[in-house]
N, C-alpha and C positions, 0 to 999 in steps of 0.2 A: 645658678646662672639665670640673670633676668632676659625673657626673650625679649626681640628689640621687633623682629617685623610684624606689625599689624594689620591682619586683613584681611580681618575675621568673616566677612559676608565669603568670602573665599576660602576660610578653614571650615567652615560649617554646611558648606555643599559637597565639599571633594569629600569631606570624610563617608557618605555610602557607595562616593564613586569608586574611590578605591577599596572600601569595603569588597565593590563587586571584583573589580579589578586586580586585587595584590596578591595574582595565582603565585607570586614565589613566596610570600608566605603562609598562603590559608592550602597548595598544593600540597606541600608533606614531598620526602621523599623520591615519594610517583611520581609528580609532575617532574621533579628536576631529572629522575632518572629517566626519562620518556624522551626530555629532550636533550640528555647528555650525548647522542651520535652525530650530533650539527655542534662539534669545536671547532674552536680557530686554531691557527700555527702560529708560532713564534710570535713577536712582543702583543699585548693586547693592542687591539686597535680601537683609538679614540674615534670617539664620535661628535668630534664634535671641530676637527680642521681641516674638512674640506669642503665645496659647495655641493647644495643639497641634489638630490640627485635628478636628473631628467627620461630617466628609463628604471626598470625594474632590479633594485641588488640581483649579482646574480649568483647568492646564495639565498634568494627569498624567490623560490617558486609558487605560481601560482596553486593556491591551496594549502600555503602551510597555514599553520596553526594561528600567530602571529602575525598573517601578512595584514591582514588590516592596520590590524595597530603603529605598528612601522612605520607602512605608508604612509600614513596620515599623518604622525607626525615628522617624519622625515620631507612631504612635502609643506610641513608649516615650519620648517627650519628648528625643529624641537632637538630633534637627533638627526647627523649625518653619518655618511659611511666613509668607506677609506678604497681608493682605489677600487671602486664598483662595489665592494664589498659590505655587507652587515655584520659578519659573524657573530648569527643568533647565540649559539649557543654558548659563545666565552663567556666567563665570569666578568659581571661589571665590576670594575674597580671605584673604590672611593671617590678620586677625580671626578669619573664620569657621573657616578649616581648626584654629586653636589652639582654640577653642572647643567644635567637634566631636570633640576630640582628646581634651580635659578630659571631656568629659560621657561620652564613650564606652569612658574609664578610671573612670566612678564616682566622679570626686573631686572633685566639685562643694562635696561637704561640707566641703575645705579652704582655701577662696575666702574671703579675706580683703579687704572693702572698703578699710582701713587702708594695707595692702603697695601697694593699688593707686595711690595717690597717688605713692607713690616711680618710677614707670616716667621710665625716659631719657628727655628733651626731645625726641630726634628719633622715639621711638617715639609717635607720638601716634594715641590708636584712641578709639571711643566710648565713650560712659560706660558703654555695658553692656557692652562688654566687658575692658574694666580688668582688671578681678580676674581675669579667664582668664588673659590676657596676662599681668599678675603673678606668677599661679600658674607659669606654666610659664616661664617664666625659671626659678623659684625651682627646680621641678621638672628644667631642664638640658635642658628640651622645644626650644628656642630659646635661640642663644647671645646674651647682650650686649652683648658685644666685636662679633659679625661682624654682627650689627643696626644697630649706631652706624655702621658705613659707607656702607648703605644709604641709595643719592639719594631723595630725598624732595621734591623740588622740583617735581615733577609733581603728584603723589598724596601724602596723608598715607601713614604706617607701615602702616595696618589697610587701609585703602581697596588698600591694593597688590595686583594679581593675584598669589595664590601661581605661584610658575613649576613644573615639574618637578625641577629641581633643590631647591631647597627645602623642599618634598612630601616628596624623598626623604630631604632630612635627617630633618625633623619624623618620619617613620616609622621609621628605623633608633633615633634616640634613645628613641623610644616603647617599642622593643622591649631596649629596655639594652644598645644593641650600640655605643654612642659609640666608645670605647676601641679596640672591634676595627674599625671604618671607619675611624679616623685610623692607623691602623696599616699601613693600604694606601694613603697618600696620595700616595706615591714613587712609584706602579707605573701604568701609563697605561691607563685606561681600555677603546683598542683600538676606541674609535667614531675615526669618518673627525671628527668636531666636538671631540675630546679637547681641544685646545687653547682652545676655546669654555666648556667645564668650569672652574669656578674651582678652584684649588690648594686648598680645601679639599674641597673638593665632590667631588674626583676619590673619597677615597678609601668615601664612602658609597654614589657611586656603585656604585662597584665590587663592593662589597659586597652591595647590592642586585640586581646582577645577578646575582652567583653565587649568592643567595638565593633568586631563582626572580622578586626583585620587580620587578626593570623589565631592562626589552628596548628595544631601539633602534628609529626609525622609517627609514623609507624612505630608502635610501642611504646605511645602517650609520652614522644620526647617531641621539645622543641627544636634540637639541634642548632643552640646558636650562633656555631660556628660556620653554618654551613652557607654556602654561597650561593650568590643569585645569578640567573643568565639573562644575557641583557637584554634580550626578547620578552622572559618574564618581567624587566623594568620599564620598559617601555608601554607592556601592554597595561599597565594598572594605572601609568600615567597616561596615557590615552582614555582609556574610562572613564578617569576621572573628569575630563574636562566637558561632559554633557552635563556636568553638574557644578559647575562654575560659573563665577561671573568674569573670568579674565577672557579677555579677547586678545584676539592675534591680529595682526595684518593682513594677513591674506588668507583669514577666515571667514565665511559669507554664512548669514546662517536666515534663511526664510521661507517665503509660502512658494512652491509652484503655481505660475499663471501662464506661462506657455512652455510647450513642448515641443518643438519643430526639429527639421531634420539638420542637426550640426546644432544646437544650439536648446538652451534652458534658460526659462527667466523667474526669476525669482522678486516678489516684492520683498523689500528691507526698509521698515519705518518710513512706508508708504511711497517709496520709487522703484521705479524697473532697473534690475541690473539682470543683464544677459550675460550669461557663459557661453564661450563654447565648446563641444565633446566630440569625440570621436573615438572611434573603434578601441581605441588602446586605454580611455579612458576609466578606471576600475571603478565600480558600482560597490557601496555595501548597506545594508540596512543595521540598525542600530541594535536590534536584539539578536546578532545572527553574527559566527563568527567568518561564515563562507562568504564568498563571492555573490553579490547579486548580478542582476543584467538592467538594463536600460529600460526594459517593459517596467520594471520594478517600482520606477519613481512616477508616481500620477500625478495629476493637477490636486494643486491644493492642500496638497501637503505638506509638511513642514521639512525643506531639505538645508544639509550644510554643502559648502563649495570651499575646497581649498585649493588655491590657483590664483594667476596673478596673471595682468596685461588682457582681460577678458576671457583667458583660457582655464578651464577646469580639470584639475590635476586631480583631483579628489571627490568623490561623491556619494554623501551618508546619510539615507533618508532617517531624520530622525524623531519623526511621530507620521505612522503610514496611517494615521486617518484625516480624509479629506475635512479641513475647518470646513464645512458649507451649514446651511442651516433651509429650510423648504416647506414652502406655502402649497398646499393645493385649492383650487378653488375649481369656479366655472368659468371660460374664458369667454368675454363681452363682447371687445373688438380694442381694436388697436387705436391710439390717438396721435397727434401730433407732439412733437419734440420725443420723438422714440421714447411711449410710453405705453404699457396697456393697459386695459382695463378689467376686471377680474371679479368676482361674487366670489368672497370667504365665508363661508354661512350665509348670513342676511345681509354683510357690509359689503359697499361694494371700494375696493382699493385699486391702486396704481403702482404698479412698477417702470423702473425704467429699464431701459438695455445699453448699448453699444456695439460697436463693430466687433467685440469682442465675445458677447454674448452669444452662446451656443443654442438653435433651432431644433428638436430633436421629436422626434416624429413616435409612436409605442414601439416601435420594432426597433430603434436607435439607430435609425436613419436621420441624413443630416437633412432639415427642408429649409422652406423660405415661412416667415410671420405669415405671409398671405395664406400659405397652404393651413391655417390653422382655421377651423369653422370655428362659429359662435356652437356655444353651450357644450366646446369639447372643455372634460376636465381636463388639466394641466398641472403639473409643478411647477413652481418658481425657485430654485435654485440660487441662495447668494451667499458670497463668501464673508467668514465671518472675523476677518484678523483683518480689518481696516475697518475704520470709521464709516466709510460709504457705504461698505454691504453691497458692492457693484453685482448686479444679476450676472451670473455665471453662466445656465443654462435654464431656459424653459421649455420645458419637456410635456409633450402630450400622450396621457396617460391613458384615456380613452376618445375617439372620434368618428366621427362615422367617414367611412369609405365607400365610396363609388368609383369603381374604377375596372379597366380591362388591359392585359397585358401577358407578354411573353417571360417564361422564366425555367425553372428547373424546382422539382421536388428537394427538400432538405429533411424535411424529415415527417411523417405522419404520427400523431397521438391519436389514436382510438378511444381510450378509454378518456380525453380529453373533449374528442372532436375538435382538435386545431391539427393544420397543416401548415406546415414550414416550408417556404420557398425561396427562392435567390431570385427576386426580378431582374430583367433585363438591360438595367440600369449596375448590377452587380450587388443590390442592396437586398439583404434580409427582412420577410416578413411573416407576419403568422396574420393566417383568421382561422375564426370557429367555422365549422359546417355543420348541417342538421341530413336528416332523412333525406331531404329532396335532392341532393348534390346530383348533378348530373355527371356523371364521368363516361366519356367515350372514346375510343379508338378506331377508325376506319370502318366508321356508322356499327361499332359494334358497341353495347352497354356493357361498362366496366364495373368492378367494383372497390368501394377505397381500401382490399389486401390488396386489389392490383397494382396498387403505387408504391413504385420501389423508389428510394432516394438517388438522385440521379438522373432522372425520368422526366425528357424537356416535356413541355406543357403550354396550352396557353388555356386562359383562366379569366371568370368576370367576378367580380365583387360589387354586392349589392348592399348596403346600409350593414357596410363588415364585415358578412356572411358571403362565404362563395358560394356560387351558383351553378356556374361548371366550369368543370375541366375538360380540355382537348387534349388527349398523350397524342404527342406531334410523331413518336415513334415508338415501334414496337418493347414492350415489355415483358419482363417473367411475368408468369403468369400458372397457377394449379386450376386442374382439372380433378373431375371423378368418375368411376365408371367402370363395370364390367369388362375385364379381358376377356376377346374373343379370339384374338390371333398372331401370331408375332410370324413376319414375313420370311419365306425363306431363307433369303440370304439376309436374312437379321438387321434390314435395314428400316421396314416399317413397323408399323401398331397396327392395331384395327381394335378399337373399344367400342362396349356401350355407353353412353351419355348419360348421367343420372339423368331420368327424362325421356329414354327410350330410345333415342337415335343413335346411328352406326356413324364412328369417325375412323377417319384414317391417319395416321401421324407421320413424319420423317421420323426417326429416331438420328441421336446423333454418334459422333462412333460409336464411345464406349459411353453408353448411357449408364448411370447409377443405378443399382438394384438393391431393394432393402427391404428383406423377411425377418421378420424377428425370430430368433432360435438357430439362422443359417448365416453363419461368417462366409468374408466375401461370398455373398451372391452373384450368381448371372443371369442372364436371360433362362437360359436350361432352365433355372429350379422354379418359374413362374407355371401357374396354371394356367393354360387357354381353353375356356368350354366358350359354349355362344348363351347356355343358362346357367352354368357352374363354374365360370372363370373366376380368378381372383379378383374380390375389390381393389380398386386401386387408386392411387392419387400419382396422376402423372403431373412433371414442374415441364414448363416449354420455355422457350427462349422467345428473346425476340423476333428470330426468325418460325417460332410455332413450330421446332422440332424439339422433342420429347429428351431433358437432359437427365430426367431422374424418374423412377419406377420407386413405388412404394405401397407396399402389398397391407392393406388398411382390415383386410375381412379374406377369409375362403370359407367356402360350401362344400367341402370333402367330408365325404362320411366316413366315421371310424368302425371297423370291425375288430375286435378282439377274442383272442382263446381259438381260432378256428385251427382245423384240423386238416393237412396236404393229404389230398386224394390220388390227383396227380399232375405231373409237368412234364410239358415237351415243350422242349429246347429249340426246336425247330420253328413252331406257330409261335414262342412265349406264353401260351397259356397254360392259366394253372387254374384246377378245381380243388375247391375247399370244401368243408361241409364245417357250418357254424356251430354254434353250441348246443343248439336244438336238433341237429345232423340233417341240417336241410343243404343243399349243394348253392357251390355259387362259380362262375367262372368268370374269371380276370385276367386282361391281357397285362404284359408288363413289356416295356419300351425302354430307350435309351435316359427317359427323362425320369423313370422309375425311383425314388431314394431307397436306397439300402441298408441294412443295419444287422449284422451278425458277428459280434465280437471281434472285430480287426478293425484295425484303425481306419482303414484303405479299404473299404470296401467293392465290387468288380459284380456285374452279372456272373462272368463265369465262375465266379468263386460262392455265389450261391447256389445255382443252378447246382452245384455238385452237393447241395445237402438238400433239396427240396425233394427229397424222399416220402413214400408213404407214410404218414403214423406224423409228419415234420408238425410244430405247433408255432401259430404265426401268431402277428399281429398287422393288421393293415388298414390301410387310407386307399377309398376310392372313389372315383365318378365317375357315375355311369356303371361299365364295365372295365375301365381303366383304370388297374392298380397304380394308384399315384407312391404312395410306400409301404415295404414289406419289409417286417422286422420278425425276423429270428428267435423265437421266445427263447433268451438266455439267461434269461434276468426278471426278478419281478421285484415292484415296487410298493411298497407298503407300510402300515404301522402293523406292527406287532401284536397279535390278538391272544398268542400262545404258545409256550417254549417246552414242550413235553420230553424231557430229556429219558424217561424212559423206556417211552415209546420212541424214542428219538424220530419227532418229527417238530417242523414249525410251521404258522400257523400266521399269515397276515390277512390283514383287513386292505386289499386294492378297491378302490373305488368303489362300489356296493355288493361287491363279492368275496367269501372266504377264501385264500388258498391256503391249501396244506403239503407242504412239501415234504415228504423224508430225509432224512440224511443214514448214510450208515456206518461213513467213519466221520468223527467229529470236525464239523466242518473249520476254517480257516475264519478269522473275527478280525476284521478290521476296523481300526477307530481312529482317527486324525490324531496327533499328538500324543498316543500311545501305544506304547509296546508291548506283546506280549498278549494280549487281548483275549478272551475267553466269552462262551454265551453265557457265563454268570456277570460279567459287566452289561452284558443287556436285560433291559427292562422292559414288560408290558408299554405299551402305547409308542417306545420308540421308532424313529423315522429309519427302518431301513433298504438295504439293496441285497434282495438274494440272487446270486452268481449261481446259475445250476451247473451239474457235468454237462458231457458232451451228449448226452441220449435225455437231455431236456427231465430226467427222472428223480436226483436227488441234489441237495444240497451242497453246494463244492466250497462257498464264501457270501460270508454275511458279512456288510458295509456298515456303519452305522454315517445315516446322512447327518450330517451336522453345518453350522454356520458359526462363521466366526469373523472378528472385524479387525480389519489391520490397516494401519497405515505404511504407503507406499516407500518403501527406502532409495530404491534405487531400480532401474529396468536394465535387463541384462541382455543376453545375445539366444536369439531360438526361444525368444518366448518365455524366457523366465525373468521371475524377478523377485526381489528380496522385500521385506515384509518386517516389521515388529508390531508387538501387540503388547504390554506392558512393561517394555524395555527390554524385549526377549525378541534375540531376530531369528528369522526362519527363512528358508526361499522353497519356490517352487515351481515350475510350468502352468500356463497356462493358456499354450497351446488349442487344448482340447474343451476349453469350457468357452461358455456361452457370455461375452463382456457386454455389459450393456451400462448406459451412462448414466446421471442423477434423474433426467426423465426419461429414463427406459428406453434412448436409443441405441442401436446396437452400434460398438465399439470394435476397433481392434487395437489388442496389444500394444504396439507404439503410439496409439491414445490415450492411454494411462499417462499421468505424470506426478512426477515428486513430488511425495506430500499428500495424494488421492486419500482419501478414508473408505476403504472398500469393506462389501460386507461381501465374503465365501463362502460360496456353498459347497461341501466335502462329501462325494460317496465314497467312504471310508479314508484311505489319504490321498484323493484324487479330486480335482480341484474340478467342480463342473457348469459351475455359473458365478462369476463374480459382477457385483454388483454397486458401481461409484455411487459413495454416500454423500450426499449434501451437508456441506459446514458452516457452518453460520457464526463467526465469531461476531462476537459484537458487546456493548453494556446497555446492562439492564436500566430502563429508565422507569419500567413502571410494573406491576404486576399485582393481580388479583388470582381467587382461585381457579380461573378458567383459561387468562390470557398473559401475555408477557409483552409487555414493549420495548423493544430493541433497537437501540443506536449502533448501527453496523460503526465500522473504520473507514468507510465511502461516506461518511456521514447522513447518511439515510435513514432512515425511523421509520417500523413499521412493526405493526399489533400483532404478534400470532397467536388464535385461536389453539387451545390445545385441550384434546378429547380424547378418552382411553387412559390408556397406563402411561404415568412419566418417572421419568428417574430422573434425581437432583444429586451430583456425585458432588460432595463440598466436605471438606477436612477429612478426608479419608474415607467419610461413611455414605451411602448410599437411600436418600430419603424419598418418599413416592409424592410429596406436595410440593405445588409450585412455591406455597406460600414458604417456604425453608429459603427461597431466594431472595434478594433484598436488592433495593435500587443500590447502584452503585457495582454492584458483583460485573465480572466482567467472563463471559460461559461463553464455551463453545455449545451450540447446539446443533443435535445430530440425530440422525433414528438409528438406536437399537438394532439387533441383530434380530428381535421379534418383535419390530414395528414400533416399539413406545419410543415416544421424544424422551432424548436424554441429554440433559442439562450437565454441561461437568464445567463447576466453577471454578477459575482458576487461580495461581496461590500468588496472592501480594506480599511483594517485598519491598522496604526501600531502601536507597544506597546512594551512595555518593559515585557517580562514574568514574573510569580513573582511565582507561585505554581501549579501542577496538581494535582486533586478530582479523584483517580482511582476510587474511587467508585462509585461517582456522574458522570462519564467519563466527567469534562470538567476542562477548565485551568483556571486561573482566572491569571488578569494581574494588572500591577503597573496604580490607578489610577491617573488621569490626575490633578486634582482637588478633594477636600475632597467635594466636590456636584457632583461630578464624579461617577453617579450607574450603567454606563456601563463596567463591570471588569470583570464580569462570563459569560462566552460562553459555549455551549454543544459542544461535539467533535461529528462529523460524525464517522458512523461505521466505513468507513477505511479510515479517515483523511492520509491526505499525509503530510507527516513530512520530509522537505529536507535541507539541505545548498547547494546551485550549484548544482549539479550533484548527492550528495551525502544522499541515505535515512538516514536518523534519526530515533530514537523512541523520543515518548512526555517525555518519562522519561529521556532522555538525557538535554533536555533543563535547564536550572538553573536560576537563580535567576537573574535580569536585563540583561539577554539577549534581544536585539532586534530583535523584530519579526515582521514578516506582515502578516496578516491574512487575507483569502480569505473566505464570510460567505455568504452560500445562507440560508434564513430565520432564519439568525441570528442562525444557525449552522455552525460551522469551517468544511471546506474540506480541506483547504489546510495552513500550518503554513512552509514559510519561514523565515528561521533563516540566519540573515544579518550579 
């Protein structure tokens, strides 16, 4: 069959459009069964007799898969619906794919009612589509000869499901490639269904696949019986046409040169045409299958409009980078006929403006030309998709400022020296400051921690640099200083001043207290002496009452090993005699801390064991026992296990203890049963438990550490835990939480996903410890340092000293240099302090569906013995192309991805 339509600058652009585009057939099975839950009812419904539509199908909600594609061409009169309806997911019929085919080559204008009469007897289609079906015969769209064979005994000609085979002719001939598909008609297709393929079909197939246009489904078949949905036809024709020369009527397609409120103008072969939009108006960008928003489309970029009567039905930004191009120089002075004058190096050049040229000041404030000094640099900004080059924006990059005014803190850099402000005008600015900055509050000298964002101000600037600041009102502000006293009725302070001087504070109700080692704190458990109080760092409000207590240093002496001489109950005092049997007497108070094997500890419930012979340990000042602890327990490494003699034998702090045992004591060890003192070794970390007469050995602990990440937080303080795909849970109530920089934490501060390192005496959880994570890719590394590109997109060097571990293909290597640029590592500390590197395992795949509910993706498998296809998503998977975030719900159906998965969970999914 010789084809007849030519047009060819038209078959040679659409063919990678729909390369990208022909998800019904490079999808495979998956796509179609993904969208097989969106059918229609009863007869199919053409698309193509009724008028186009003025609101949203209301079988196309916002965020389907497809809703772009539709739209778009549903508002270019490409494809209509039927009674509000699209019914994405029916099978297109024959009729319609010829029809869609016709209107989306523009040749509607050669549709002859007359030719239509002559159609073959077994071609039989509706009366409105005759003249398509006409055309395209005449066109070589659709052969005659291989149509006449076609069973019709079920269905008429038109009413037929197109199959994929079909599809694919209808498309090769579209693109004037007949001649070279029959050319490969000898040569075997290479699917496992080849013989399924009709002897013509084989050789467009083939063609198509080495085209890029279709791919085979599940089990290396092409299936070419199988049918298309008319969403899937729509969207490849839609695609296709950013890669065409055909134009539409009420297609706009040009540079943004205004934005205003209700309306967009675009230049088109050098004139202004305005649209106008509005709320309901739908936004999309041209690599993105979601919804954009109005912020989306800038100046100067290249957008399309589909809409008619001035109104914009459609809008598709389709190249998001600004055409401009930009001169910097030094700015002269301004001249006559709106022009300036400018130093490029040593030339000195002219630009012009107009009313339309944008003033722009270094903080992207709008100003006047006047506001600009001589010898500020500047840019010159001009657009480059017109002949004139019209200056767009000249922009002052640096100038000297003089100036004084009213405004609000935005934000302080320190490690910068600039402060960010909102002037009084409502406009954003930054300057640098040096040492001299004067900052004062109610003739008091401040300093720049005291500026919190927020914080009204008035302010002078002097050749850029500011000078001072006036805070117009009170702000936070830290203090430091000696505790002396906390007020009766617990309403004031009384500190020392680093400095020497006595203040007095409001406190406010419940002020914050924070010791490290004591969950919730209170005022109670704070030290007040007038030389031995706690250091502290008080935070004060605006109003200079004390919101936060934070115990920075104490001066309590420890005594240890001493021996109860005796106690009365009545005065609280108790005489010890230390190690040397010298005496000591200590009163003990309500503020005293306690510690003798109960959870709940009570004065009266020690008071009933501070017996003669009792062995302590304690914290005091002065004569003020601050804590007394019950020697029930000692802590040590292990210097000697005499099983013999049955005694043991630790190393505490610079002294031996040796303890007895006389029946074999109790062994505990985290994660294991059954435990014995032959599982314990010289130099390990443990906790001896003594009886009740402080004499022999009752239980030995072994302290251990271990690092889990968080599963889940449960009810009373517990929570669940895995460590190499093995889950555990446990309380942890009773230990000491403290965050990545060692502040202290409670339990419902934890959260999903935490990498915590535990501390265990024996299986009791007694400090847990949030690890810092650092996903990121490696950009660079040597034998000492690593440079990391976080998923924040931020880059930064770390310095690494001591022992590291590099966990990559299973094995565990101590050099950085085993990492390679490109690797993509979680980095973490060890449970003994070494940086540990664990590189993560790349995969790549074709997307195929995301489980919102089940949170993971499942992908196109490799092989039908392929049961690697379901991955879990990490809580804040990173989803990018280049530069740019993504969501999982943007992805689609045979997208190419590469997956980055530590324990076989996805952190990171790049879309290629």
């Amino acid at each position: 069959m010789t084809f007849k339509y030519n047009h060819t600058s038209h078959s040679k652009k659409v063919v990678s459009a729909v390369l990208a585009g022909m998800m019904a057939l490079s999808a495979g099975g998956a796509a179609m069964a993904a969208e097989s839950t969106e059918t229609g009812q009863g007869q199919t419904a053409a698309i193509t007799n009724t008028a186009a539509p003025t609101g949203l199908f209301s079988d196309i909600k916002v965020g389907y898969w497809a809703e772009k594609h539709v739209y778009k061409l549903a508002y270019q009169g490409i494809l209509l619906g039927n009674n509000g309806l699209f019914r994405p997911g029916d099978a297109v019929t024959q009729q319609e794919a010829v029809t869609m085919a016709i209107r989306f080559m523009n040749q509607e204008g050669q549709l002859n009612t007359d030719t239509a009469a002559a159609l073959p007897t077994n071609m039989e289609v509706g009366n409105y589509f005759k003249p398509y079906v006409a055309l395209a015969l005449q066109l070589g769209l659709i052969d005659k000869t291989e149509e006449s064979t076609v069973d019709v005994s079920k269905t008429s000609w038109g009413q037929k499901p197109a199959s994929r085979e079909w599809i694919t002719k209808l498309l090769i001939r579209s693109l004037d490639k007949d001649a070279e598909a029959k050319a490969q008609n000898n040569q075997s297709t290479g699917f496992a269904d080849n013989a399924s393929i009709s002897e013509s079909g084989k050789g467009y197939v083939n063609l198509a696949v080495s085209l890029d246009l279709a791919k085979g489904v599940e089990g290396n078949k092409f299936n070419p019986t199988g049918s298309v949905t008319r969403a899937q036809l729509a969207t490849f024709f839609s695609r296709g046409e950013s890669l065409t020369d055909t134009t539409y009527p009420n297609t706009t397609t040009g540079y943004v040169t205004g934005l205003k409120d209700g309306q967009i103008t675009l230049v088109v072969d050098g004139k202004a045409v305005n649209f106008t939009v509005n709320s309901s108006t739908p936004y999309f960008t041209k690599d993105s299958e979601t919804r954009a928003s109005a912020t989306d489309v800038k100046l100067y970029t290249k957008v399309m409009v589909v809409g008619s009567a001035g109104g914009a039905s459609y809008v598709e930004v389709v190249d998001a980078t600004p055409q401009v191009e930009s001169v910097e120089g030094t700015f002269a002075r301004s001249l006559s006929g709106n022009k300036i004058g400018i130093f490029v190096g040593e030339n000195y050049e002219t630009y012009s403006y107009d009313e339309a040229t944008a003033f722009i000041d270094q903080n992207g404030n709008a100003i006047k030309l006047s506001d600009i000094t001589a010898d500020s640099i500047i840019e010159v900004q001009r657009e480059t998709f017109s002949t004139d080059k019209k200056t767009v924006a000249i922009r002052v990059k640096s100038g000297i400022v003089n100036k004084s005014d009213n405004g609000v803190i935005a934000e302080v850099s320190t490690s910068g020296k600039t402060i960010k402000l909102v002037n009084a005008a409502g406009a954003t600015e930054q300057f640098a400051y040096n040492d001299n900055l004067l900052i004062t509050y109610q003739n008091r000298i401040m300093s720049v921690a005291d500026l919190k964002a927020g914080s009204a101000v008035k302010y002078t600037v002097k050749d850029s640099v500011l000078q001072t600041i006036t805070l117009s009102q009170g702000v936070e502000q830290s203090v430091r200083g000696t505790l002396v006293e906390i007020g009766g009725n617990q309403s004031t302070l009384t500190f020392k001043r680093e400095g020497g001087s006595l203040e007095a504070k409001l406190l406010t109700e419940k002020p914050e207290v924070i010791i490290n080692g004591i969950q919730d704190a209170t005022l109670n458990d704070l030290i007040t002496d007038a030389t031995n109080g706690d250091q502290v760092e008080l935070s004060l409000n605006s109003d200079d009452q004390v919101t936060r207590i934070q115990v920075i240093g104490r001066q309590m002496e420890p005594m240890n090993g001493v021996t109860v001489v005796s106690y009365n109950s009545k005065t609280k005092v108790l005489t010890v005699l230390d190690n040397n049997k010298k005496p000591f007497v200590f009163t003990l108070d309500e503020k005293t801390k306690l510690d003798y094997n109960t959870t709940k500890p009570t004065l009266a419930g020690l008071e009933s064991i501070l017996n003669d012979g009792r062995k302590l340990d304690l914290t005091y000042v002065g004569t003020r026992a601050l804590s007394v602890k019950v020697i029930y327990k000692y802590e040590g490494t292990i210097s000697n296990i005499d099983t013999s003699g049955r005694k043991i034998s630790l190393l505490s702090g610079n002294q031996t203890i040796t303890v007895p045992y006389t029946t074999l004591p109790t062994v505990e060890i985290y994660n294991k049963s059954g435990a014995s003192l032959g599982d314990l070794k010289i130099g390990d970390k443990v906790t001896v438990t003594l009886g009740a007469n402080q004499d022999v050995v009752q239980k030995v602990a072994l302290n251990t550490v271990a690092q889990f990440e968080v599963v889940a937080l449960e009810a009373n303080s517990r929570i669940r835990v895995k460590s190499d795909l093995l889950t555990s849970q446990f309380y942890v109530d009773q230990a000491v939480l403290t965050g990545e920089s060692g502040q202290t934490l409670t339990s419902s501060q934890l959260t999903t996903g935490n990498l915590i390192n535990v501390t265990f005496e024996g299986a009791t959880p007694k400090a847990v410890q949030v690890v810092k994570r650092t996903l990121a890719e490696v950009t660079a590394v040597d034998a000492s340092s690593v440079t990391l590109k976080q998923f924040n997109g931020q880059t930064e060097t770390v310095p690494v000293s001591g022992s590291v571990k590099v966990v990559k293909s299973g094995s565990t290597l101590t050099s950085l240099t085993s990492l390679t640029v490109g690797d993509r590592v979680e980095m973490t500390k060890d449970t003994d302090n070494s940086t540990r590197f664990r590189v993560l395992t790349v995969m790549s795949k074709q997307f195929w569906s995301y489980d919102g509910v089940g949170n993971q993706i499942l992908v196109k498998r490799e092989t039908t013995a392929d049961t690697n296809y379901r991955f879990a998503l990490g809580s804040s998977v990173f989803v990018h192309q280049g530069d740019n975030t993504l969501s999982v719900q943007s992805l689609r159906d045979n997208d190419n991805i590469v997956l980055y998965l530590l324990n076989n969970v996805i952190l990171e999914i790049q879309k290629q």
